[in-house]
PDB file of N, CA, C and O in Angstrom:
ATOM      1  N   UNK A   1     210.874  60.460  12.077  1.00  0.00           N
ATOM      2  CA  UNK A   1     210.460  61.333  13.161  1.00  0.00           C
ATOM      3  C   UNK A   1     209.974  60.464  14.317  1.00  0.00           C
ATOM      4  O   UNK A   1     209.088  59.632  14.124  1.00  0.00           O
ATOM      5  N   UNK A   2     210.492  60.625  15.419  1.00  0.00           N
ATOM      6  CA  UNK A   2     210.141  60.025  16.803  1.00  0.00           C
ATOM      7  C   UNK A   2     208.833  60.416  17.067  1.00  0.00           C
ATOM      8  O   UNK A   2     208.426  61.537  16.761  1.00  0.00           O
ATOM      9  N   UNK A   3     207.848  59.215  17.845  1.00  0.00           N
ATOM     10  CA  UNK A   3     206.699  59.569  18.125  1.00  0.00           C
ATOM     11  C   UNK A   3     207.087  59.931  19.752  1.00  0.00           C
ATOM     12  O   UNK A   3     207.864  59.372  20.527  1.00  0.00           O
ATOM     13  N   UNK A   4     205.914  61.491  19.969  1.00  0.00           N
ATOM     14  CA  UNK A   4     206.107  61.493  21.267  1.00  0.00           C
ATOM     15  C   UNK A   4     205.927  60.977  22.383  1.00  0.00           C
ATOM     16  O   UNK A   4     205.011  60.155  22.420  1.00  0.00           O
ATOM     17  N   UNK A   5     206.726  61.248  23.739  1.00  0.00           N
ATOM     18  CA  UNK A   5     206.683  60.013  24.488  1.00  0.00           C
ATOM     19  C   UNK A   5     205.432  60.127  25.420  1.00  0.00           C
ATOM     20  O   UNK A   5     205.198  61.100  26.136  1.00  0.00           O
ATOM     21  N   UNK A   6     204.608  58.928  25.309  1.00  0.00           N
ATOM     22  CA  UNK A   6     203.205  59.242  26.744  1.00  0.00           C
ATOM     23  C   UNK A   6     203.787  59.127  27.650  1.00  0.00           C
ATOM     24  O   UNK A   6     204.789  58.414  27.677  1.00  0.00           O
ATOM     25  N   UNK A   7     203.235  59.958  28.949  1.00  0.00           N
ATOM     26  CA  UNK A   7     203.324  60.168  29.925  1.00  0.00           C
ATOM     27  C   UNK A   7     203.026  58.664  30.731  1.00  0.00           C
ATOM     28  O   UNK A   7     201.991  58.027  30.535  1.00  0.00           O
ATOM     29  N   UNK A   8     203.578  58.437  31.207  1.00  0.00           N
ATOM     30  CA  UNK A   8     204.308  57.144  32.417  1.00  0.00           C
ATOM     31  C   UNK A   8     202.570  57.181  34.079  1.00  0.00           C
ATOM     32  O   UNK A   8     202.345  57.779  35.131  1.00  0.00           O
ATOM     33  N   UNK A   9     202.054  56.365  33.406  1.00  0.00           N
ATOM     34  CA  UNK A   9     200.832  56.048  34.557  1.00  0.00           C
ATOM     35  C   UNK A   9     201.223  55.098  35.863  1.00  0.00           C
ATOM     36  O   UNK A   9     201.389  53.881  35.950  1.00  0.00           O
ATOM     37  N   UNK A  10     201.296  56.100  36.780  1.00  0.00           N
ATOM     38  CA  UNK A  10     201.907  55.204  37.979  1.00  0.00           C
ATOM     39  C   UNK A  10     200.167  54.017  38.519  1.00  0.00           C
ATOM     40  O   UNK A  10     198.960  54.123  38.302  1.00  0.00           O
ATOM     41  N   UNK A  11     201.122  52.944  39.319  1.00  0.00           N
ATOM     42  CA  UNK A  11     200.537  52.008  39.607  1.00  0.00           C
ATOM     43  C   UNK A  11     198.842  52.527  40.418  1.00  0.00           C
ATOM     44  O   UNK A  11     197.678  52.139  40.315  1.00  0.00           O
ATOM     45  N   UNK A  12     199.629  53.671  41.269  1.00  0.00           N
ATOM     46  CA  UNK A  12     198.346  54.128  42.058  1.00  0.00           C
ATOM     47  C   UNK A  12     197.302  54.942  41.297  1.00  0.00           C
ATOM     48  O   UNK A  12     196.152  55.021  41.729  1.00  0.00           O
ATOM     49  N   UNK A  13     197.649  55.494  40.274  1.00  0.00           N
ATOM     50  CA  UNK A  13     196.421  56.025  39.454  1.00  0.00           C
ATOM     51  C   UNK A  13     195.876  54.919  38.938  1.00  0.00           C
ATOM     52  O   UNK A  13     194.648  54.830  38.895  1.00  0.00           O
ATOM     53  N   UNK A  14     196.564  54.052  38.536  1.00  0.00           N
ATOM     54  CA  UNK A  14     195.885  52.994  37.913  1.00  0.00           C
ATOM     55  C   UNK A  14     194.580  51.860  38.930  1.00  0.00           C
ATOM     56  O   UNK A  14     193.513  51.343  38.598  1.00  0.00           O
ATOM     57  N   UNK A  15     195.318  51.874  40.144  1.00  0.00           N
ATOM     58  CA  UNK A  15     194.535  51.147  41.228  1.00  0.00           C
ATOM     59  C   UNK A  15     192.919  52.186  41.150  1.00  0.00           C
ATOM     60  O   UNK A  15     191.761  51.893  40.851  1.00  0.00           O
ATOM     61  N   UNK A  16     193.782  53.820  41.706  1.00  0.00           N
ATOM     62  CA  UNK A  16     192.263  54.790  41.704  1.00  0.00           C
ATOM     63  C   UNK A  16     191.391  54.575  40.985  1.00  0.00           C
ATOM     64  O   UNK A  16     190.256  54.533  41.458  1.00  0.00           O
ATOM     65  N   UNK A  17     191.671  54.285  39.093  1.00  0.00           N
ATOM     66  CA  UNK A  17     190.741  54.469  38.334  1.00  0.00           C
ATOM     67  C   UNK A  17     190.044  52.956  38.395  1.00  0.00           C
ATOM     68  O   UNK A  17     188.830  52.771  38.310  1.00  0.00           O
ATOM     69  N   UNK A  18     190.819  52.147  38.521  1.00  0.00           N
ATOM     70  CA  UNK A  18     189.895  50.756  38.507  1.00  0.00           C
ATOM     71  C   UNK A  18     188.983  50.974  40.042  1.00  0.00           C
ATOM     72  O   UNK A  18     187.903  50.389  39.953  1.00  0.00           O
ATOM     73  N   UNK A  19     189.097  51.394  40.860  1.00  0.00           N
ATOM     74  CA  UNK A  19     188.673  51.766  42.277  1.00  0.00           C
ATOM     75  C   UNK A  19     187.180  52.469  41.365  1.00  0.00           C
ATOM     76  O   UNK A  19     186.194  51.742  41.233  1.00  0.00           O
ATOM     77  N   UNK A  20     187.175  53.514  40.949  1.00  0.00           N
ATOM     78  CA  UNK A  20     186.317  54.526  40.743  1.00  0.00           C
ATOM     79  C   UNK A  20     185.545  54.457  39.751  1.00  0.00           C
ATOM     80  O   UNK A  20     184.702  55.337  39.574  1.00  0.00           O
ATOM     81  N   UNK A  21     185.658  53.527  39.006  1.00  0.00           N
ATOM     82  CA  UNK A  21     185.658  52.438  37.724  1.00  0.00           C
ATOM     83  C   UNK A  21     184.293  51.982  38.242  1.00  0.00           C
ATOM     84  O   UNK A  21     183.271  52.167  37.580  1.00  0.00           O
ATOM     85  N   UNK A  22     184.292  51.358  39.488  1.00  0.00           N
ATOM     86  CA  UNK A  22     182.883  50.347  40.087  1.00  0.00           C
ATOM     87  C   UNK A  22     182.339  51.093  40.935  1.00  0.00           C
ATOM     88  O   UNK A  22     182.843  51.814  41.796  1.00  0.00           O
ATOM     89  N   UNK A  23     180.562  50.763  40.476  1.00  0.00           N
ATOM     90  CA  UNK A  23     180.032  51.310  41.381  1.00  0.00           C
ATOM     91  C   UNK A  23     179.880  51.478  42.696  1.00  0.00           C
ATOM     92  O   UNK A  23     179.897  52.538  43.322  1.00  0.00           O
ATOM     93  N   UNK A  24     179.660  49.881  43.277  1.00  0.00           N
ATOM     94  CA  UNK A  24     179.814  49.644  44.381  1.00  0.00           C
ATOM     95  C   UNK A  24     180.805  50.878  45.684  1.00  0.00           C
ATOM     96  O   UNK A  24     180.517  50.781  46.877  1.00  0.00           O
ATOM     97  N   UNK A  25     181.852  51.879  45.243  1.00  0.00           N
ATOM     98  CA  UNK A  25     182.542  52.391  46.065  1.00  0.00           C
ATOM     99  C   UNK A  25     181.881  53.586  45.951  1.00  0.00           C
ATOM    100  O   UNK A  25     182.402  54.567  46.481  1.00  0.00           O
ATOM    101  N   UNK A  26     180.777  53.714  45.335  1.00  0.00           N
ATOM    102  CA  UNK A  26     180.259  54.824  45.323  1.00  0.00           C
ATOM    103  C   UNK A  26     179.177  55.615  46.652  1.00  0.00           C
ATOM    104  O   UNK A  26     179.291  54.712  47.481  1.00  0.00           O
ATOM    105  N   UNK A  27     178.401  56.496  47.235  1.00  0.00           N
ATOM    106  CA  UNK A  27     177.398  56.721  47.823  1.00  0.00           C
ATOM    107  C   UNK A  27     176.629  57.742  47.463  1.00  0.00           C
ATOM    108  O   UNK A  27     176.639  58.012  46.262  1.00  0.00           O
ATOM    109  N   UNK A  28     175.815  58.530  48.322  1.00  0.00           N
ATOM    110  CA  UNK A  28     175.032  59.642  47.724  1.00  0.00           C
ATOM    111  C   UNK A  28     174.613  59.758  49.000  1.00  0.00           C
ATOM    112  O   UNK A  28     174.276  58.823  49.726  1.00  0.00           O
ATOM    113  N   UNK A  29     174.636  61.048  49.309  1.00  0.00           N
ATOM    114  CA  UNK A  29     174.179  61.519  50.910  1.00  0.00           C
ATOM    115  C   UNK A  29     173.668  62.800  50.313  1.00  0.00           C
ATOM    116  O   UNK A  29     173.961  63.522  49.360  1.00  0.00           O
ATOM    117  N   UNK A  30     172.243  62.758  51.867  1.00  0.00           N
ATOM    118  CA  UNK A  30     171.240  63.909  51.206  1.00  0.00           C
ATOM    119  C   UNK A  30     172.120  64.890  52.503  1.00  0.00           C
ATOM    120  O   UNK A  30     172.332  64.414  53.618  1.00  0.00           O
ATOM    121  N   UNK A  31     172.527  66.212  52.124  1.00  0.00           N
ATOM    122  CA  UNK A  31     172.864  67.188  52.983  1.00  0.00           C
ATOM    123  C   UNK A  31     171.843  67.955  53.226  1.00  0.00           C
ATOM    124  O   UNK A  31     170.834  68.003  52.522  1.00  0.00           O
ATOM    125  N   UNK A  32     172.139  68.915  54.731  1.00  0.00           N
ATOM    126  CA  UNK A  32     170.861  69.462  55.473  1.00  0.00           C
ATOM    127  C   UNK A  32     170.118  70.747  54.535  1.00  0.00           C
ATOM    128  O   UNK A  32     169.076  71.334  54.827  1.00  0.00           O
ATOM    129  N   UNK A  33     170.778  70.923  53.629  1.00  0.00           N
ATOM    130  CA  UNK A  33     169.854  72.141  52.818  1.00  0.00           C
ATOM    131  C   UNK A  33     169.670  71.535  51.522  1.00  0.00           C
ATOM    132  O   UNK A  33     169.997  72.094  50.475  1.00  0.00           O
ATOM    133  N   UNK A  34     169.024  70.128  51.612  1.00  0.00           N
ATOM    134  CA  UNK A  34     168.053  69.183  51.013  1.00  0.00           C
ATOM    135  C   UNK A  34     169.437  69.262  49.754  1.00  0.00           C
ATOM    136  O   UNK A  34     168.932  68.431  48.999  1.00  0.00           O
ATOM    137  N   UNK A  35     170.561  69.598  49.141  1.00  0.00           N
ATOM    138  CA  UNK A  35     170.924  68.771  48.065  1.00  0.00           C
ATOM    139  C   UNK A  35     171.410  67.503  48.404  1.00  0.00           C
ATOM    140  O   UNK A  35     171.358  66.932  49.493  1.00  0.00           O
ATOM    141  N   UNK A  36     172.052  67.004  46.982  1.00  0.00           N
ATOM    142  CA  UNK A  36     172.307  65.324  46.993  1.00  0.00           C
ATOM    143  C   UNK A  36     174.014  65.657  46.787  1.00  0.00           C
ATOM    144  O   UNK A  36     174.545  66.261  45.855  1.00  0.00           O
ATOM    145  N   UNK A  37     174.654  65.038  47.999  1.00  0.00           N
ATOM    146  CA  UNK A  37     176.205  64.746  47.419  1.00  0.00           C
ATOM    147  C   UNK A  37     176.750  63.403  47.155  1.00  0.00           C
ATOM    148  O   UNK A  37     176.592  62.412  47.868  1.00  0.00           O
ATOM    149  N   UNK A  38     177.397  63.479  46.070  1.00  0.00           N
ATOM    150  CA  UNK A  38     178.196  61.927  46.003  1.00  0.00           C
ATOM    151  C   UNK A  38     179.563  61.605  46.309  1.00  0.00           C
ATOM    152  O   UNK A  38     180.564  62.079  45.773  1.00  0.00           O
ATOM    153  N   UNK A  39     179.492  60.640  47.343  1.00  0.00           N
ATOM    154  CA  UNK A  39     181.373  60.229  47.247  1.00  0.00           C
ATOM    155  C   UNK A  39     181.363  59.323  47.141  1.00  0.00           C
ATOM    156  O   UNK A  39     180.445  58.503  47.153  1.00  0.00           O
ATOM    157  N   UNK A  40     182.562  59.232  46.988  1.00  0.00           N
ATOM    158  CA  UNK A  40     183.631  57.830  47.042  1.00  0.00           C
ATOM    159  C   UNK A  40     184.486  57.250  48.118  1.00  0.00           C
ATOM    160  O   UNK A  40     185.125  57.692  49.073  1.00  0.00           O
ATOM    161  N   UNK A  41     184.292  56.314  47.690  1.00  0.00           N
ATOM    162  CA  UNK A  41     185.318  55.452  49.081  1.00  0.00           C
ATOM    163  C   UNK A  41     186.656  55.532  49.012  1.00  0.00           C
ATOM    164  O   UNK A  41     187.113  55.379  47.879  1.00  0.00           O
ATOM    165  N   UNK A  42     187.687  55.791  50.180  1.00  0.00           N
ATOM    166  CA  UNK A  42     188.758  55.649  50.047  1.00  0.00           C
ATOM    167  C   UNK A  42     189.088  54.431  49.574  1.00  0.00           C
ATOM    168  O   UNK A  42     188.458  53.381  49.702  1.00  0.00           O
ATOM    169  N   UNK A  43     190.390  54.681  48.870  1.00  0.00           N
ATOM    170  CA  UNK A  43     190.751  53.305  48.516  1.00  0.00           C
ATOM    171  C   UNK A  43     191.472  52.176  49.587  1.00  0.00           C
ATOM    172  O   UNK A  43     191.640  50.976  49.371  1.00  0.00           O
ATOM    173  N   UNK A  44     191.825  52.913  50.747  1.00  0.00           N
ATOM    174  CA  UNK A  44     192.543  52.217  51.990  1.00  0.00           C
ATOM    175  C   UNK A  44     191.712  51.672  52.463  1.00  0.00           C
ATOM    176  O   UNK A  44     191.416  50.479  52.395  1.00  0.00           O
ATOM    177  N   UNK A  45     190.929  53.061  53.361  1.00  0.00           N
ATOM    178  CA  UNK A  45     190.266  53.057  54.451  1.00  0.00           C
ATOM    179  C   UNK A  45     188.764  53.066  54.253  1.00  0.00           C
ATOM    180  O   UNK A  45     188.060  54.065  54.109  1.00  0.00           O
ATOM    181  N   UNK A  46     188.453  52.028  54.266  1.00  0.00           N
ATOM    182  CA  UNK A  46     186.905  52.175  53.785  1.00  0.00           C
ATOM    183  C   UNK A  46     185.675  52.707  54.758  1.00  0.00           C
ATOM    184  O   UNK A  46     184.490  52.726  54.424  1.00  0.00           O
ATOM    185  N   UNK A  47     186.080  53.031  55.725  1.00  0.00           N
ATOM    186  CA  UNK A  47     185.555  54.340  56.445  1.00  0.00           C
ATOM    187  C   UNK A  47     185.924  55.964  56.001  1.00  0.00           C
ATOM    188  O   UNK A  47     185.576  56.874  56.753  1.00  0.00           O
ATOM    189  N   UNK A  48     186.467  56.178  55.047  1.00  0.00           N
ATOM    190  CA  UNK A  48     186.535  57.651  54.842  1.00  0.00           C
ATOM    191  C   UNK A  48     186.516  57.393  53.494  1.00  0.00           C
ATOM    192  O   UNK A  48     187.132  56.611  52.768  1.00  0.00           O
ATOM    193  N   UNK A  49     185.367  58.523  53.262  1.00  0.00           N
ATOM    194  CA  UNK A  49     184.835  58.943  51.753  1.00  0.00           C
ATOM    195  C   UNK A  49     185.037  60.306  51.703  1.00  0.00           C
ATOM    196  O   UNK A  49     185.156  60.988  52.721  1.00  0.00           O
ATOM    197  N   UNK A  50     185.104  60.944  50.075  1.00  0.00           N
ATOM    198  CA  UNK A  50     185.368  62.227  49.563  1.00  0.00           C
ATOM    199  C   UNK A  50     184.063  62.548  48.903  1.00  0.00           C
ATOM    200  O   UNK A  50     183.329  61.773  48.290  1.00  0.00           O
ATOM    201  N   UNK A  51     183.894  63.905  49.150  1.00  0.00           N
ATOM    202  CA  UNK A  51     182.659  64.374  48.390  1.00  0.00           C
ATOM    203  C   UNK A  51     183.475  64.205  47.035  1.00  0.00           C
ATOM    204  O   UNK A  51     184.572  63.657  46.929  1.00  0.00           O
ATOM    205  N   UNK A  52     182.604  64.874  45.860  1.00  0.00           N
ATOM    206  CA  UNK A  52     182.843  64.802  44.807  1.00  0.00           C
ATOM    207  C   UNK A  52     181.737  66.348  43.854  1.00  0.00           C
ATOM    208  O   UNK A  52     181.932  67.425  43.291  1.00  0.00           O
ATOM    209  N   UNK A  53     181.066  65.795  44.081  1.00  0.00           N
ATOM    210  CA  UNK A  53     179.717  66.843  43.156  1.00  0.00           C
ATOM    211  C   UNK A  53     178.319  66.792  44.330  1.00  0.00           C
ATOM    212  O   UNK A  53     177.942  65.985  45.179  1.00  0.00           O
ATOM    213  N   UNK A  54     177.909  67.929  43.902  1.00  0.00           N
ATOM    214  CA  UNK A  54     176.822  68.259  44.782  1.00  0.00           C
ATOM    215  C   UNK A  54     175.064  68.804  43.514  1.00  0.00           C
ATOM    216  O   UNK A  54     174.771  69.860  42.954  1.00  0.00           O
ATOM    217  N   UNK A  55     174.326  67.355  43.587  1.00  0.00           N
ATOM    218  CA  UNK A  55     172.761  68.164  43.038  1.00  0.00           C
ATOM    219  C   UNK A  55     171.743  68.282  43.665  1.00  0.00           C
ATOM    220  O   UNK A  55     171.652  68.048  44.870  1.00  0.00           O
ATOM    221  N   UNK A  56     170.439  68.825  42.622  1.00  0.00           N
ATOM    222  CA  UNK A  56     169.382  69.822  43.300  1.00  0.00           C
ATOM    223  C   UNK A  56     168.616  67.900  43.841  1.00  0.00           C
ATOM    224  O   UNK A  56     168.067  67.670  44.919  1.00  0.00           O
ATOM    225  N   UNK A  57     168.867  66.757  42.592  1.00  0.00           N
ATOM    226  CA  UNK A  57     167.525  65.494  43.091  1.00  0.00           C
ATOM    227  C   UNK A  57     168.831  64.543  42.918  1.00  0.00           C
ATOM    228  O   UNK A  57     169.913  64.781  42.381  1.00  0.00           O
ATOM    229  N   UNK A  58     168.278  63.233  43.648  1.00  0.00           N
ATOM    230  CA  UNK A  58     168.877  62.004  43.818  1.00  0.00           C
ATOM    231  C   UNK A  58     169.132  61.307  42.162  1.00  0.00           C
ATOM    232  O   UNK A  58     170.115  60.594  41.956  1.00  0.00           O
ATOM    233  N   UNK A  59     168.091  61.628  41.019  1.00  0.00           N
ATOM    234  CA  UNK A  59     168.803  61.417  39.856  1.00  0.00           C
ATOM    235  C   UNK A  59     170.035  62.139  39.544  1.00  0.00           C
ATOM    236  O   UNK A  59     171.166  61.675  39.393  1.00  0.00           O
ATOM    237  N   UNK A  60     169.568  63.547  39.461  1.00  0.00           N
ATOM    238  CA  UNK A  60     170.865  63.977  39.059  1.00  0.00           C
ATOM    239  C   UNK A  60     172.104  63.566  39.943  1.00  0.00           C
ATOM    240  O   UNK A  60     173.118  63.967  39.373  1.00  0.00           O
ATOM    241  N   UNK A  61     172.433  62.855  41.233  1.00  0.00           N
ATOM    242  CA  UNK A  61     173.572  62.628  41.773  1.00  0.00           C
ATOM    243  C   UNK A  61     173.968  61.065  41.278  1.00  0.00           C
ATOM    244  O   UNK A  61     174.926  60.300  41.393  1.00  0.00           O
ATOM    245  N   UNK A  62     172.814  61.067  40.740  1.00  0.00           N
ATOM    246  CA  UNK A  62     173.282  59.456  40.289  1.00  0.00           C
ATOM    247  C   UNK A  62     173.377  59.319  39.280  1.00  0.00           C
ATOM    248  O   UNK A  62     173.718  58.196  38.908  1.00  0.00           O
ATOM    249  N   UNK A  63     173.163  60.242  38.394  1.00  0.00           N
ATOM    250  CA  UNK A  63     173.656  60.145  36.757  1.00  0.00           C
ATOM    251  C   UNK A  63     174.814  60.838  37.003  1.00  0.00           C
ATOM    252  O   UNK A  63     175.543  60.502  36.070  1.00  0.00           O
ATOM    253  N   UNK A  64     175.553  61.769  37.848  1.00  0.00           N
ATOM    254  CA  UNK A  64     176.902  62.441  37.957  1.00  0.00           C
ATOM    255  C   UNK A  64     177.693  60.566  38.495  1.00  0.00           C
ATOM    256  O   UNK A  64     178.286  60.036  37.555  1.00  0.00           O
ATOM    257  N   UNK A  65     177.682  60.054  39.310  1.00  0.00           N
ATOM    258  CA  UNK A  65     177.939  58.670  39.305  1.00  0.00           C
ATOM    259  C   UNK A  65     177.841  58.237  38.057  1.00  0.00           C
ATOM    260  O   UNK A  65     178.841  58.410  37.360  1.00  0.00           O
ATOM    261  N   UNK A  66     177.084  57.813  37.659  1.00  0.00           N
ATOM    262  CA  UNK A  66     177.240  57.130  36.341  1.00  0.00           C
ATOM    263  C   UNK A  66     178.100  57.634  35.414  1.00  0.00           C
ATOM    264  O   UNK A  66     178.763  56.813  34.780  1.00  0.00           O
ATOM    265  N   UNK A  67     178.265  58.961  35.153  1.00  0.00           N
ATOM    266  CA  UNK A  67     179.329  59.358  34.320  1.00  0.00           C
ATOM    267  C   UNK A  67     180.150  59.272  34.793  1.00  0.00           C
ATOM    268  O   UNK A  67     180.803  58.586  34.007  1.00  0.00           O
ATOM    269  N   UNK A  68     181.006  59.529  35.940  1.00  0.00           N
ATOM    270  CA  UNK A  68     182.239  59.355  36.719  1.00  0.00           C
ATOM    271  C   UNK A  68     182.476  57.838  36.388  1.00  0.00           C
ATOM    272  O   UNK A  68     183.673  57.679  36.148  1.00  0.00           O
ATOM    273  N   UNK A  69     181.863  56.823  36.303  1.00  0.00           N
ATOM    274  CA  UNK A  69     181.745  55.234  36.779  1.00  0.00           C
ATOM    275  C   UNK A  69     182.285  54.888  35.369  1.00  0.00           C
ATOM    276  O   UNK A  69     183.392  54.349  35.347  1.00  0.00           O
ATOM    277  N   UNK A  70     181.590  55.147  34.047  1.00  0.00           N
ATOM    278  CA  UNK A  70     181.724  55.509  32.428  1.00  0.00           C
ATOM    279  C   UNK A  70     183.084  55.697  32.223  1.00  0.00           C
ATOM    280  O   UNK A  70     183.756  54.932  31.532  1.00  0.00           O
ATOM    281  N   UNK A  71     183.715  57.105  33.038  1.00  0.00           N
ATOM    282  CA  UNK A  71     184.748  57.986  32.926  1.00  0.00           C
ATOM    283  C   UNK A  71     186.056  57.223  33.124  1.00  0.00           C
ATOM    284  O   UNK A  71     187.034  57.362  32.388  1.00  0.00           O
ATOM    285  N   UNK A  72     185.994  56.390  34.196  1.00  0.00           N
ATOM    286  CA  UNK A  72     187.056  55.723  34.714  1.00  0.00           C
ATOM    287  C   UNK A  72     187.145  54.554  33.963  1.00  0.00           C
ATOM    288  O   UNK A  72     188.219  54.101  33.568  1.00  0.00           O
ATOM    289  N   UNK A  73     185.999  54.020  33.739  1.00  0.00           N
ATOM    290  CA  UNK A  73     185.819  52.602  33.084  1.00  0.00           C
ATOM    291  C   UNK A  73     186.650  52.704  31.984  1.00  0.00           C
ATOM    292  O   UNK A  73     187.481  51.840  31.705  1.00  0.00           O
ATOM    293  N   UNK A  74     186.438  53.906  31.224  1.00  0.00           N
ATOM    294  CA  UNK A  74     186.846  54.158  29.606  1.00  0.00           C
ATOM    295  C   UNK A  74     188.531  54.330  30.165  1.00  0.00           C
ATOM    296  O   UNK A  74     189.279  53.697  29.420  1.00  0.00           O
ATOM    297  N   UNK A  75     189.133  54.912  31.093  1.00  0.00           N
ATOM    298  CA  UNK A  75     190.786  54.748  31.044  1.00  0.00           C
ATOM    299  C   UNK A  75     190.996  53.649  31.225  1.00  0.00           C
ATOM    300  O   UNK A  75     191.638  52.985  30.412  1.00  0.00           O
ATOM    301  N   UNK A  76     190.481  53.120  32.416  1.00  0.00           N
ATOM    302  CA  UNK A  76     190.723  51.532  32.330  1.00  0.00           C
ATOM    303  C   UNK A  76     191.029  50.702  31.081  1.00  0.00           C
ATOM    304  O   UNK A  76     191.989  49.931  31.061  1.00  0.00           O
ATOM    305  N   UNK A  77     190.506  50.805  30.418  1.00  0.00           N
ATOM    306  CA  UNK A  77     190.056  49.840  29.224  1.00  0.00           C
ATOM    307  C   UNK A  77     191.253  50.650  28.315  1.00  0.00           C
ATOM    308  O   UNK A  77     192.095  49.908  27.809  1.00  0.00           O
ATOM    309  N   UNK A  78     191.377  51.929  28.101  1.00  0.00           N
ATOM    310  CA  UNK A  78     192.360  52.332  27.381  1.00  0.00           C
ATOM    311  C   UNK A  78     194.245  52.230  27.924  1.00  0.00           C
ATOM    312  O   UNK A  78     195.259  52.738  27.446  1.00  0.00           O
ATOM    313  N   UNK A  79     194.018  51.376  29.046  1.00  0.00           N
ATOM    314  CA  UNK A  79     195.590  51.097  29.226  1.00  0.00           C
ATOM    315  C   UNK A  79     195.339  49.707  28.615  1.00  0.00           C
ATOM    316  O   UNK A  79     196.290  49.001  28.950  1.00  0.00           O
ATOM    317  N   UNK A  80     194.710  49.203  28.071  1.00  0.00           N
ATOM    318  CA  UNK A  80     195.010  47.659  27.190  1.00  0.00           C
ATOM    319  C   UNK A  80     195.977  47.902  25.729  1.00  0.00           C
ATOM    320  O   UNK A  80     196.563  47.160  24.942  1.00  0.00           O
ATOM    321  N   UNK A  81     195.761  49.442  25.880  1.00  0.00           N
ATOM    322  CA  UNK A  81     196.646  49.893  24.028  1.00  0.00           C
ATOM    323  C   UNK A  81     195.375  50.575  23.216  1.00  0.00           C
ATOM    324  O   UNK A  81     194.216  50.918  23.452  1.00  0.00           O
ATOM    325  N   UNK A  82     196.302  50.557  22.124  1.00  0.00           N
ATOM    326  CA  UNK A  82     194.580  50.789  20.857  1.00  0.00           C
ATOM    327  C   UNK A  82     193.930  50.312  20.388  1.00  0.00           C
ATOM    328  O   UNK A  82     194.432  49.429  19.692  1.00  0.00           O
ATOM    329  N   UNK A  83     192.871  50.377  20.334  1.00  0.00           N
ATOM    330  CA  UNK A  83     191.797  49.033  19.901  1.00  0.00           C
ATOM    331  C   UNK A  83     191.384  49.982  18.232  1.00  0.00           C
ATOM    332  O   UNK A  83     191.372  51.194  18.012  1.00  0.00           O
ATOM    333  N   UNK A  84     191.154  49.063  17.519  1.00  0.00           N
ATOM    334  CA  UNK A  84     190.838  49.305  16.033  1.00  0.00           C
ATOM    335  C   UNK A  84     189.120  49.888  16.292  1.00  0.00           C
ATOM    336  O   UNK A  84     188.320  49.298  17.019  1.00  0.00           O
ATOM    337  N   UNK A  85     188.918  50.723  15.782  1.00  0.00           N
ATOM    338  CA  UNK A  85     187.395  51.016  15.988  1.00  0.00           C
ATOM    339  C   UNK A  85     187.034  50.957  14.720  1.00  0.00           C
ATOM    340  O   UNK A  85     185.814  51.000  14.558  1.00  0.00           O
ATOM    341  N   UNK A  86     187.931  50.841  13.392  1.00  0.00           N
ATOM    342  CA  UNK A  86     187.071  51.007  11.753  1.00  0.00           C
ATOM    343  C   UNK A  86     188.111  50.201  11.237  1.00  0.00           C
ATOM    344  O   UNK A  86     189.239  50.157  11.728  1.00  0.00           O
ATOM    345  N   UNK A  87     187.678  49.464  10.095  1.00  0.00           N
ATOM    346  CA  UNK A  87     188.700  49.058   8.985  1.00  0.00           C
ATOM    347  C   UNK A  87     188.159  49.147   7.465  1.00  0.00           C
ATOM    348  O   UNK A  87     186.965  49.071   7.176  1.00  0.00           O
ATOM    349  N   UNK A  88     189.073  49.297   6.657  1.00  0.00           N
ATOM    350  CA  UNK A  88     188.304  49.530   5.194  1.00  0.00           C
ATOM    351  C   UNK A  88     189.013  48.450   4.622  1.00  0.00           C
ATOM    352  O   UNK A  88     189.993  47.825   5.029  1.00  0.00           O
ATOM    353  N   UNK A  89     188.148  48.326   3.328  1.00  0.00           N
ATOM    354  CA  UNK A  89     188.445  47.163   1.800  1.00  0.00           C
ATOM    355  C   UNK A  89     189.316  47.935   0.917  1.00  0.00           C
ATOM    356  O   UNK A  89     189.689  47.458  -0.155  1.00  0.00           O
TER     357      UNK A  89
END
């Protein structure tokens, strides 16, 4: 039985996620009815950023970063193949 075929990751998703991967492209801007938004940097133009998520305090916009940062990191690392996580005797 043929294993099914994965889906084909073009170069530019791959650039995005290593992009979105690091913190550094990240920000957090306080908007005028006091929440916290976070974007990201374009990957071109490093004058234009995208919102992303919007919270009530500056932690919570920065733990939504941190998971996004986690999020990407972990595909990254999973285009190396499969890594063994257990082995038995």
């Amino acid at each position: 039985m043929a294993q099914p075929q994965q889906p084909q990751i073009t170069e530019e998703a791959i650039n995005m996620w290593k992009h979105l991967s690091q913190k550094k492209h990240w920000r957090i801007v306080q908007l005028s009815n006091g929440y916290f938004q976070t974007e990201h940097r374009d990957l071109q133009d490093k004058e234009k950023w995208y919102d992303v998520t919007r919270r009530e305090t500056m932690e919570a916009a920065e733990a939504a970063i941190d998971g996004s940062v986690d999020h990407y990191a972990k595909k990254v690392d999973f285009l190396k193949g499969p890594k063994v996580v257990k082995t038995f005797k």
